[in-house]
N, C-alpha and C positions, 0 to 999 in steps of 0.2 A: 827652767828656772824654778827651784822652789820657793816658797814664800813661805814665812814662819806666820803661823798662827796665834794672837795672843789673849788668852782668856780673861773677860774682865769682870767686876763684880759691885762696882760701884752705882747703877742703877738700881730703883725701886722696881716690881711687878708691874705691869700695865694693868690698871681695872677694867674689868670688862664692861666698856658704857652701855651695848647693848643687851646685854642682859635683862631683861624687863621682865617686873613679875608678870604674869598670868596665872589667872585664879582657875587654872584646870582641873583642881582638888574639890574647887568650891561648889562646880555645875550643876546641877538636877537632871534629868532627861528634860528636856524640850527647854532649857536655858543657853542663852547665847550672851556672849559679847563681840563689841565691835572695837576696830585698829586700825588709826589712821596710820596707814604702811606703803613702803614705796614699792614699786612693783617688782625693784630687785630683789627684795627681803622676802618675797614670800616665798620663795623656794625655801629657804629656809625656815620659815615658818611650817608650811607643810613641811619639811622632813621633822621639827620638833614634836608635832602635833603628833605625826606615824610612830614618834621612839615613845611618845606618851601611850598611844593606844598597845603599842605593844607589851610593857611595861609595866600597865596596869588595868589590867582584865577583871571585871566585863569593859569597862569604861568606851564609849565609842565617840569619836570627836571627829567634826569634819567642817572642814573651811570653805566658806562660800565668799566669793568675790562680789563685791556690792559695784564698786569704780574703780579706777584707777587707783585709786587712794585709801580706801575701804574696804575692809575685809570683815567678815563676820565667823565667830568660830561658836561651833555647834557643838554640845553635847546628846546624841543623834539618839541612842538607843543604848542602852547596855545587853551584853553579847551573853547568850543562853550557853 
């Protein structure tokens, strides 16, 4: 059985809710901020953080888990 497929067009875009700024631009070396995040996000958080450091050299940032709920992201060193 095939089924016909029908394209449609009358929705808007979804916004992206989680998109949250972070001031990664903003850091100095030995500057941090904290995020209350849930423990499923932070994967995601660390992979945002990794496409940051690669992306923009020397910049080095690393995420430190405080609790459950808390996380702290580090601008660690900038890279020679």
């Amino acid at each position: 059985m095939t089924e016909q497929i029908i394209i449609k067009n009358d929705l808007p875009l979804p916004n992206r809710a989680n998109n949250r700024f972070l001031p990664l631009d903003q850091l100095e070396v030995g500057d941090y901020f904290e995020l209350d995040i849930s423990n499923q996000r932070i994967p995601s958080l660390r992979q945002r953080l990794w496409r940051y450091n690669r992306d923009n050299p020397p910049v080095k940032l690393s995420l430190n888990k405080v609790s459950d709920t808390k996380v702290r992201v580090f601008r660690i060193e900038d890279q020679k």
